[in-house]
C-alpha positions in Angstrom: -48.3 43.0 3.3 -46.3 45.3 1.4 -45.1 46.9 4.3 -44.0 43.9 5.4 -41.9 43.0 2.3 -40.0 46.1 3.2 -38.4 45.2 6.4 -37.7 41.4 5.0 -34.4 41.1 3.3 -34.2 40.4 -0.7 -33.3 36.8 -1.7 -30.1 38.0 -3.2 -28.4 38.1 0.5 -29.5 34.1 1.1 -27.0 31.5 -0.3 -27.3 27.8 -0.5 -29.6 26.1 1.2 -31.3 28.8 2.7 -31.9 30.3 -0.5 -34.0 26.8 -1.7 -35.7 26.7 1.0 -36.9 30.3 0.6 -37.9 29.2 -2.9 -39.4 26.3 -2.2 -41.8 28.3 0.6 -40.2 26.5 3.3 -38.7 28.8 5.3 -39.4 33.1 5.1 -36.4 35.1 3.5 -36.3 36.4 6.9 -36.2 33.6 9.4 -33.5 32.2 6.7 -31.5 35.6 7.6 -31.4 35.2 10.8 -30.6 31.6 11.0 -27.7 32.5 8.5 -26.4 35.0 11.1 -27.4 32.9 14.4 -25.1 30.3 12.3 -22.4 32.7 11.7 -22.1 33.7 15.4 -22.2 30.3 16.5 -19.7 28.9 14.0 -21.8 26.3 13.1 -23.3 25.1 9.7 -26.7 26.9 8.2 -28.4 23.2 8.5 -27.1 22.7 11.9 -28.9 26.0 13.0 -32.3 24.6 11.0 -32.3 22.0 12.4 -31.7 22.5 16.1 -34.2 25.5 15.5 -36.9 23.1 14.1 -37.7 24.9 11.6 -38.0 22.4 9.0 -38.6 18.7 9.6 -34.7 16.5 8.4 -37.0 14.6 5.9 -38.6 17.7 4.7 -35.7 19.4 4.4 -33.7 16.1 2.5 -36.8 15.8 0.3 -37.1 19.6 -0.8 -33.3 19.9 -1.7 -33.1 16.3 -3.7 -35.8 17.7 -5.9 -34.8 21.3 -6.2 -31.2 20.9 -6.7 -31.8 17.3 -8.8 -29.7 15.1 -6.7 -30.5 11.7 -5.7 -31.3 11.4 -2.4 -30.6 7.9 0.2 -32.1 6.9 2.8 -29.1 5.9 5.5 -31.4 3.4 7.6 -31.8 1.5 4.6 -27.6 1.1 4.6 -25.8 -1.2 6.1 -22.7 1.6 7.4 -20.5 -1.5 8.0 -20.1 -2.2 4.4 -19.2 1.4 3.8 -15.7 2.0 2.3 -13.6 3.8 5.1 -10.6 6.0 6.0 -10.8 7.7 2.3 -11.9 10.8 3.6 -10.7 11.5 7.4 -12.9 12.0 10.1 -12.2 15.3 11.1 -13.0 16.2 8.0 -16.6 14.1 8.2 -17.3 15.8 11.1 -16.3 19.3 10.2 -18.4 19.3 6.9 -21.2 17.1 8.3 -20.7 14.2 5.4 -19.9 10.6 4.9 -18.5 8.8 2.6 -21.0 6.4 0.2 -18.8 4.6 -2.3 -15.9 5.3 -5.0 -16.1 4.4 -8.7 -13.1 5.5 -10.7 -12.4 8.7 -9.6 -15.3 9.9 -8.6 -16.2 10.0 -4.6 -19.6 9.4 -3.5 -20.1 11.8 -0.5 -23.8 11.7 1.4 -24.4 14.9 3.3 -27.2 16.9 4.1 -25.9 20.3 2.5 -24.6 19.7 -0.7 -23.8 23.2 -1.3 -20.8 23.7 0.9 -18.4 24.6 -1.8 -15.5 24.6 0.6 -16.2 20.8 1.4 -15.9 20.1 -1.7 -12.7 21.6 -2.5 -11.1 20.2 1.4 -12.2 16.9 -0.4 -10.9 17.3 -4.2 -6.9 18.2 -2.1 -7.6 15.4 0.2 -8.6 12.5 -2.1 -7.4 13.8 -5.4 -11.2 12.4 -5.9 -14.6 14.6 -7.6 -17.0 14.6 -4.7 -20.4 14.0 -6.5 -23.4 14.7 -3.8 -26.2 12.1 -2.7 -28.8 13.9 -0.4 -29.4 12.1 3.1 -31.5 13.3 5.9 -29.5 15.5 8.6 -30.4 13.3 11.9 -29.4 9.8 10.4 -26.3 11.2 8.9 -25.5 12.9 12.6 -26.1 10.0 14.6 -23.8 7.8 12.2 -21.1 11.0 12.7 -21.4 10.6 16.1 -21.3 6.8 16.4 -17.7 7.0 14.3 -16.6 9.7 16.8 -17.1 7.6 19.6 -15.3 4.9 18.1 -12.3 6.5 17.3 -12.0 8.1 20.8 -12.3 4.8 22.4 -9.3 3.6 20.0 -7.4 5.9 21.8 -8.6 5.8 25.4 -9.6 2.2 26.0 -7.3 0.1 24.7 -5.3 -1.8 26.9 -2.5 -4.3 25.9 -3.4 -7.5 27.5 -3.4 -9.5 24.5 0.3 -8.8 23.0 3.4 -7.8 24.2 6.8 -6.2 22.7 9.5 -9.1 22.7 12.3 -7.8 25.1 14.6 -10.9 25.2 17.7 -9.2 24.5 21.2 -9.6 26.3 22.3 -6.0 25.9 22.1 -4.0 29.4 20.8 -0.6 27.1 18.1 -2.5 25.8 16.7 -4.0 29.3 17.4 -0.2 30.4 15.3 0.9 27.9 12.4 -1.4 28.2 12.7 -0.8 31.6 11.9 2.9 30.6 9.1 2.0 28.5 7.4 -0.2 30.9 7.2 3.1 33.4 5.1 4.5 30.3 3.1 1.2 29.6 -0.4 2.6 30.2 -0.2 6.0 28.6 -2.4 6.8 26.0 0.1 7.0 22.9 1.9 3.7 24.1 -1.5 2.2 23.9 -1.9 4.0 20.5 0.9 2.6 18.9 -0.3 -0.7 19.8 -3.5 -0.3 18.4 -1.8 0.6 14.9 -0.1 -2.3 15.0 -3.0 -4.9 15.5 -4.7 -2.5 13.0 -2.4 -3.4 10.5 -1.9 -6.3 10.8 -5.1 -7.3 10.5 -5.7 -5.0 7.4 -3.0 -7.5 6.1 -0.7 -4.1 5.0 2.9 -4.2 4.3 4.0 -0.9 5.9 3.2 1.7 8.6 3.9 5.5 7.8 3.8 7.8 10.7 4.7 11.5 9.0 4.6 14.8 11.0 4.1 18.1 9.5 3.7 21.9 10.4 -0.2 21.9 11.2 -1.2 17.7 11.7 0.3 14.3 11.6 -0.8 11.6 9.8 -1.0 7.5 9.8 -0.7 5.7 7.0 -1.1 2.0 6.0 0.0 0.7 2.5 -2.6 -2.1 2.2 -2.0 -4.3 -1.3 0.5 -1.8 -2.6 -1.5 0.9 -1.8 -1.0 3.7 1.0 -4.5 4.6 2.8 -4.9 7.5 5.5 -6.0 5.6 8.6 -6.3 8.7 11.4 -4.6 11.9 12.1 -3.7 12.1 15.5 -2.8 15.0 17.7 0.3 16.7 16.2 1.2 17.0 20.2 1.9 12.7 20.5 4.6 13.1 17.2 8.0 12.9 19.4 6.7 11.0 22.5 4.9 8.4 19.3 8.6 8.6 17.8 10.0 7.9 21.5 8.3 5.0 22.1 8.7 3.4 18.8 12.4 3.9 19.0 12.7 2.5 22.6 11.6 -0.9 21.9 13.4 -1.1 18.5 16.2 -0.3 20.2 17.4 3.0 18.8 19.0 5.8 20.1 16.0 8.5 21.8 18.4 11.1 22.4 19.5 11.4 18.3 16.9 13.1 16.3 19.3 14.2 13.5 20.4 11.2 11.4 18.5 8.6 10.0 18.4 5.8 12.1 17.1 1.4 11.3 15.8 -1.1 14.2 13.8 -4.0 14.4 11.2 -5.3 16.9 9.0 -7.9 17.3 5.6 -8.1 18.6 4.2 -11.8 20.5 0.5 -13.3 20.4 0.5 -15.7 22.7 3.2 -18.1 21.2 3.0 -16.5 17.8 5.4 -13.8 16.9 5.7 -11.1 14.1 8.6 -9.1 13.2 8.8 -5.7 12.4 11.6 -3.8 10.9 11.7 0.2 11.3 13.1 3.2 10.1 13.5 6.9 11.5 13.9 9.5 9.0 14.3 13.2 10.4 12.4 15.9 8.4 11.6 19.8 8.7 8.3 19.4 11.6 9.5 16.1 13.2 10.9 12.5 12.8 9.2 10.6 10.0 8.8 6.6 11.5 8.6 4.1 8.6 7.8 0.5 10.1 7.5 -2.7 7.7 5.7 -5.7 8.6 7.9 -8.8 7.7 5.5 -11.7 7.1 7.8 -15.0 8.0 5.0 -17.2 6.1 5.3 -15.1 2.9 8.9 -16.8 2.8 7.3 -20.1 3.3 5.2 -20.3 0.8 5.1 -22.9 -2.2 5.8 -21.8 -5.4 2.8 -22.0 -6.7 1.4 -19.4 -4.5 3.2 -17.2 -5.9 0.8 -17.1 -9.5 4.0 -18.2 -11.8 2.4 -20.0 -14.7 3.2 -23.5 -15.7 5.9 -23.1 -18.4 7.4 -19.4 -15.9 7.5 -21.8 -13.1 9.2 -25.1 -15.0 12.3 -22.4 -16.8 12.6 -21.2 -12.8 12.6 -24.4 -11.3 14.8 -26.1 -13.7 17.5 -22.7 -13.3 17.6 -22.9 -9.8 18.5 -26.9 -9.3 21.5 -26.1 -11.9 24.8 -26.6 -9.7 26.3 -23.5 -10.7 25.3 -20.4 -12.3 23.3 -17.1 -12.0 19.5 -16.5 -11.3 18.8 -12.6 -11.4 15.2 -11.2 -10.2 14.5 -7.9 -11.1 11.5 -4.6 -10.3 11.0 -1.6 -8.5 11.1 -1.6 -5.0 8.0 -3.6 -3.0 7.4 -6.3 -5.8 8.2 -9.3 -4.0 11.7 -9.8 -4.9 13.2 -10.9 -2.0 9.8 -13.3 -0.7 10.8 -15.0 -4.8 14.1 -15.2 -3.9 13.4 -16.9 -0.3 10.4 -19.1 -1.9 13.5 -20.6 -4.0 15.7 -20.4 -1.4 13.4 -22.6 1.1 12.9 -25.1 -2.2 16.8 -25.5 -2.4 17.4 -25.8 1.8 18.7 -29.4 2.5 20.7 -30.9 5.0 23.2 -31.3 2.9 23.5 -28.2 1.1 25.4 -24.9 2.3 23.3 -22.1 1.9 24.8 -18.2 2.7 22.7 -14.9 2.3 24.0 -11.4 2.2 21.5 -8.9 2.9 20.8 -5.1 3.9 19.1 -5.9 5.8 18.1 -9.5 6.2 14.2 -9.0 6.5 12.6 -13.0 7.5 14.9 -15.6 9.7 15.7 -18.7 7.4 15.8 -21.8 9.7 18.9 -23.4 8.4 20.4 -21.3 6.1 23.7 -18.4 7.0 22.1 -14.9 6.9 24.7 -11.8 6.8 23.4 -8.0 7.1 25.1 -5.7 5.4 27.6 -2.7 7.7 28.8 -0.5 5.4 29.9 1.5 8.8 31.9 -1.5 10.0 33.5 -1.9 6.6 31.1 -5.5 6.2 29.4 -4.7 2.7 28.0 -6.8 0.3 31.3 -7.6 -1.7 33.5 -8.2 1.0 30.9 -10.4 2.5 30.8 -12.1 -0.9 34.7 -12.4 -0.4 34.5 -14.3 2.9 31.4 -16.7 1.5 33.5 -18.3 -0.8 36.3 -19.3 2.0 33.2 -20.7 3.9 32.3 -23.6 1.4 29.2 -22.4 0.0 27.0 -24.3 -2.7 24.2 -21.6 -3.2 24.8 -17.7 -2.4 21.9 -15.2 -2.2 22.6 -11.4 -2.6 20.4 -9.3 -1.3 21.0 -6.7 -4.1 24.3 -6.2 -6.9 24.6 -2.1 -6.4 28.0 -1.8 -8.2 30.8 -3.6 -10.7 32.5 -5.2 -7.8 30.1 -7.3 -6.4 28.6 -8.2 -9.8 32.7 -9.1 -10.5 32.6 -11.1 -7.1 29.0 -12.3 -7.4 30.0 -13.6 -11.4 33.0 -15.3 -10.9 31.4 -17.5 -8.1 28.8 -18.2 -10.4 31.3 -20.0 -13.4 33.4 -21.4 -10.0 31.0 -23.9 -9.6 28.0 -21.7 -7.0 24.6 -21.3 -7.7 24.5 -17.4 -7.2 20.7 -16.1 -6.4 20.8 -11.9 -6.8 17.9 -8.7 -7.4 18.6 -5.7 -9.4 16.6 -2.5 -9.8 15.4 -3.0 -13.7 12.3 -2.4 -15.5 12.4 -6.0 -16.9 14.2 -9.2 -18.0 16.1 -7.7 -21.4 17.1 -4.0 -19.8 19.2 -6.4 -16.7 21.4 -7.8 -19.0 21.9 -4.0 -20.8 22.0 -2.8 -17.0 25.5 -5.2 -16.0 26.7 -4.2 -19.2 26.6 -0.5 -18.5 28.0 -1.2 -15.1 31.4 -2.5 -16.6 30.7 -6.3 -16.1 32.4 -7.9 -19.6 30.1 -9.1 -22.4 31.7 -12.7 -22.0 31.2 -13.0 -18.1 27.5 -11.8 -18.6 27.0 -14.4 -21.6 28.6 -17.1 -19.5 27.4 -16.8 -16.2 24.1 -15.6 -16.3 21.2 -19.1 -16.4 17.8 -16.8 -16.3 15.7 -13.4 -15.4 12.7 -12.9 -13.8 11.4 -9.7 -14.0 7.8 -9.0 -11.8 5.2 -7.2 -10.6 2.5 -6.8 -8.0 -0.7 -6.8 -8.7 -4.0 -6.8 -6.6 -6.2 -9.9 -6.8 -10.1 -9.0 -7.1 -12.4 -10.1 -3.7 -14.0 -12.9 -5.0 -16.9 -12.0 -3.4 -17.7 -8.9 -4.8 -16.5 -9.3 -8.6 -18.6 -8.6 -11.3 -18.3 -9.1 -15.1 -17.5 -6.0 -17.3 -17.9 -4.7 -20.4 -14.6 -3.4 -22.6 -14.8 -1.9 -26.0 -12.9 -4.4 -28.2 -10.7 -1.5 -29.4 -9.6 -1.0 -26.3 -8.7 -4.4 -25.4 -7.0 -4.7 -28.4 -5.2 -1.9 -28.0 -4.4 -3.5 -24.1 -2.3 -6.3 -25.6 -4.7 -8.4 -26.0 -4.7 -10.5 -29.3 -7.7 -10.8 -31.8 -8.1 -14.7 -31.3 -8.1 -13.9 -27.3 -11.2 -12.1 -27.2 -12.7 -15.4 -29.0 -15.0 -17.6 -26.4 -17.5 -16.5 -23.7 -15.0 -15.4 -21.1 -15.4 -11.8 -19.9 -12.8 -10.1 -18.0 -14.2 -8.9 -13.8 -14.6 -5.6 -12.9 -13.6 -4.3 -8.9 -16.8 -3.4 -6.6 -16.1 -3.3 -3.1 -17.4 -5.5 -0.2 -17.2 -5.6 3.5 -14.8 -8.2 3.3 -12.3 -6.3 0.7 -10.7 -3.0 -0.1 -12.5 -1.0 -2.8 -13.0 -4.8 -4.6 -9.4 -6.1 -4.2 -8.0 -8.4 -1.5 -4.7 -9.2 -1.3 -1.8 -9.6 -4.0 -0.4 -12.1 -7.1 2.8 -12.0 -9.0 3.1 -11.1 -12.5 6.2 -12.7 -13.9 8.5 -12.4 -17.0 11.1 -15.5 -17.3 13.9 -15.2 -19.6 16.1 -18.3 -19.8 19.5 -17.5 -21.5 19.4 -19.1 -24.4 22.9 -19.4 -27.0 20.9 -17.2 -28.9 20.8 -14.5 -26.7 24.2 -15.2 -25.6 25.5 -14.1 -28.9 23.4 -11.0 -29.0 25.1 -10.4 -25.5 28.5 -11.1 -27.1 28.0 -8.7 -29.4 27.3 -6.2 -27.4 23.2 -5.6 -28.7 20.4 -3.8 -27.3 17.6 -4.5 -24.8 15.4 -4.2 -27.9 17.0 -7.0 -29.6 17.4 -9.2 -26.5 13.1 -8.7 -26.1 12.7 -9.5 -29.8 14.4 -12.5 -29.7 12.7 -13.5 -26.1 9.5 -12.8 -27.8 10.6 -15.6 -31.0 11.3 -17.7 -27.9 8.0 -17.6 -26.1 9.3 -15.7 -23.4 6.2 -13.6 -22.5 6.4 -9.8 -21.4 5.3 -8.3 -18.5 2.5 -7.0 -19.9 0.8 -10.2 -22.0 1.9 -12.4 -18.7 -0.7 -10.2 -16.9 -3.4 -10.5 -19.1 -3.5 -14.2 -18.2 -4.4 -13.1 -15.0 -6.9 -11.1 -16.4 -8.4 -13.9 -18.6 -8.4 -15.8 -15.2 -9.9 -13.5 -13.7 -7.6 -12.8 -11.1 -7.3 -8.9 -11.4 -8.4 -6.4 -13.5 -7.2 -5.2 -17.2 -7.0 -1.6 -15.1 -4.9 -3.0 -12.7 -3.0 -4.8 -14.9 -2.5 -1.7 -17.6 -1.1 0.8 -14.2 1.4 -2.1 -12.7 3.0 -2.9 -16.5 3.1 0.8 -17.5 6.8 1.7 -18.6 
């Protein structure tokens, strides 16, 4: 026996699971050796080798490592996979490490795999996610059979698809454009056109807002920004980036053959007798052309105002601003927080036969039925001020601008305003008070601002909670407090919902609601303008008002239980 101890190799040379098994009198220290190396010289995982060698049983092996390493340990079969959150971790990834992905709560990633010991996965996953993987044992043949079932799927994505149930709108008059369809068509069953149109339906039935499609040295990438948020959806070959880019620029009718400029587009894409819209955008970058493609959701412009989650008293100071017969309405926020669908919601309110109704955009994103849209050419000298210009020889009663960039269309945009025009603009502020400070800064006089301006909306997205899947929570009543919330509103049984994740939502939110701060100008805070004050003195006297901020009109929604306070506390952040 001794003897034989000699030619077996020490424990100290065994690492991971191997070395538990060992311990646990599973496995000899030297058939774990030489599993280790068979696994080496295959390229192939240490469990992967186990188990194709039987040498221990998947159960066994699942068992023995939950209680050695004091890890919980799931049984798969007892899962339903459908309800599983997916695309946080990609699949070649999955595959590579042998894992799947159980759940996310804060920022920790649940990750079921049967070798929790691979510190490599772990580290892949912490870049990938920006996530801490924490490990939940599962046995090796039901996690590989649920690997292998995703694997399939994805390559029948890619191979199967056919596009029998859409296709790209190509009812243009331009010769290029039927030229270039007619080069498309020659393409019309290859694998990446087939691709693209996949990632389309995809996302549109995900419900997201925008399409990224980024190249880089090694891999390329697909993104989807679903309720605000941008989600890896596959990485496709790195080979399909310029032909993916060709195709896409085809039937948006761009030019192939320039890869060196930035370049915009539009296409549309027909169900049947139902058609969306899509506006893209090319965007060259060091491994490839970066594609950018925006869903524009016509029925977002159509709907009521109430839709939007104004309150009662936001949604009477907007409605009674906008049927004034002259003056200025400004909506204000970053980029991608509904501006322009407000702006079109008041728009559609306002659309009579008998009213004139012009729009200067860049570009315009939804058609209007019955009211003048303008896009913006600053190439063909047709920008937003001399549009502006030419709107008031066309007998206007309300103009929309997609956007006041500079002190001459503010000048052009104000004096239609006091010339009897109901002017409809956005600007990029953090809220109501800091737009007033904003056209002050940008040369527009004190008295022109004071007497022109009728009200502000400043706003926000935020993502509505599933209603399926929301639970009560628990908050400290510090932290509450120290939320925004005030001491008489944590009075009464209500209890704010928490975000859990369902089948039917994404990670326990499912779709999107407004949050809203409406500032009428009052004479008060015309004379504040008039005397040239601060931001900070316009809020404090909108606060005496009632005007609420950004940050207590989202609360509501959390009372209401419409979102979260953590949603709420990351969207009103300053």
């Amino acid at each position: 026996m001794a003897a034989e101890s000699l030619v077996e190799p020490p424990q100290s040379s065994l690492t991971g699971v191997a070395r538990v098994l060992v311990n646990a009198g599973k496995l000899s220290a030297k058939s774990a050796e030489e599993l280790t190396k068979s696994a080496r010289e295959r390229k192939i995982s240490f469990v992967t080798a186990l188990m194709s060698a039987n040498s221990v049983k998947a159960d066994d092996l699942a068992h023995t490592l939950a209680g050695a390493l004091a890890l919980p340990l799931l049984d798969l079969s007892a899962v339903d996979l459908q309800k599983l959150p997916r695309n946080i971790v990609d699949n070649k990834i999955a595959n590579q490490y042998q894992l799947i992905v159980l759940g996310k709560r804060g920022n920790r990633l649940f990750i079921g795999a049967a070798d929790p010991t691979d510190q490599e996965a772990v580290e892949r996953i912490k870049f990938a996610t920006q996530l801490t993987p924490e490990w939940v044992i599962v046995e090796y043949d039901k996690l590989a059979r649920q690997l292998e079932s995703q694997s399939t799927t994805a390559t029948e994505t890619l191979e199967s698809l056919t596009s029998a149930d859409f296709e790209f709108d190509v009812t243009e008059e331009d010769p290029s454009a039927q030229e270039a369809d007619a080069a498309a068509s020659d393409v019309e069953d290859a694998p990446v056109v087939r691709f693209l149109q996949k990632m389309l339906i995809d996302a549109i039935n995900l419900r997201a807002s925008d399409l990224h499609f980024e190249p880089y040295e090694y891999h390329y990438r697909v993104r989807f920004r679903v309720d605000g948020e941008l989600r890896e959806i596959t990485q496709p070959p790195v080979a399909i980036k310029d032909k993916l880019a060709s195709r896409i620029k085809v039937i948006s009718r761009m030019d192939i053959a320039e890869k060196r400029v930035p370049q915009d587009g539009r296409m549309k894409l027909k169900f049947g007798s139902k058609a969306i819209d899509f506006r893209v955008s090319t965007l060259p970058t060091l491994f490839g052309e970066k594609v950018v493609i925006r869903i524009l959701d016509s029925s977002s412009a159509k709907l009521g105002i109430e839709a939007l989650g104004y309150e009662k008293i936001e949604r009477d100071r907007l409605m009674i601003a906008i049927q004034r017969p002259y003056g200025m309405v400004l909506v204000t926020g970053p980029t991608g927080s509904g501006k322009t669908v407000s702006l079109y919601t008041c728009l559609n309110i306002l659309n009579q036969p008998g009213v004139n109704i012009a729009t200067v955009e860049d570009p315009a994103e939804i058609n209007l039925p019955g009211i003048n849209q303008v896009n913006v050419n600053d190439r063909a000298g047709l920008t937003f001020a001399a549009a502006l210009k030419s709107f008031l020889r066309q007998d206007p009663d309300i103009i929309m601008v997609g956007e006041i960039r500079d002190l001459e269309t503010a000048d052009i945009a104000i004096k239609a305003a006091q010339t009897g025009h109901m002017v409809m603009s956005t600007l990029h502020t953090n809220d109501a008070p800091t737009t007033l400070t904003r056209l002050l800064n940008m040369g527009v006089a004190p008295f022109n601002i004071a007497s022109s301006v009728l009200l502000i909306t400043a706003q926000r997205l935020a993502r509505k909670l599933c209603e399926n899947c929301k639970k009560p929570a628990e908050y400290p009543r510090e932290s509450m407090l120290k939320a925004g919330f005030k001491p008489e509103d944590l009075d009464g049984n209500w209890k704010p919902f928490r975000a859990v994740g369902c089948s039917a939502c994404t990670n326990g939110y499912k779709g999107r609601v407004g949050i809203y701060q409406v500032m009428p100008i009052t004479e008060a805070i015309q004379r504040i303008i008039l005397t040239e004050g601060t931001a900070m003195d316009i809020s404090k006297q909108a606060e005496v008002e009632g005007v609420r901020d950004l940050r207590q009109s989202g609360l509501i929604k959390v009372r209401l239980g419409v979102t979260t306070l953590e949603e709420v506390i990351n969207v009103t952040n300053e």
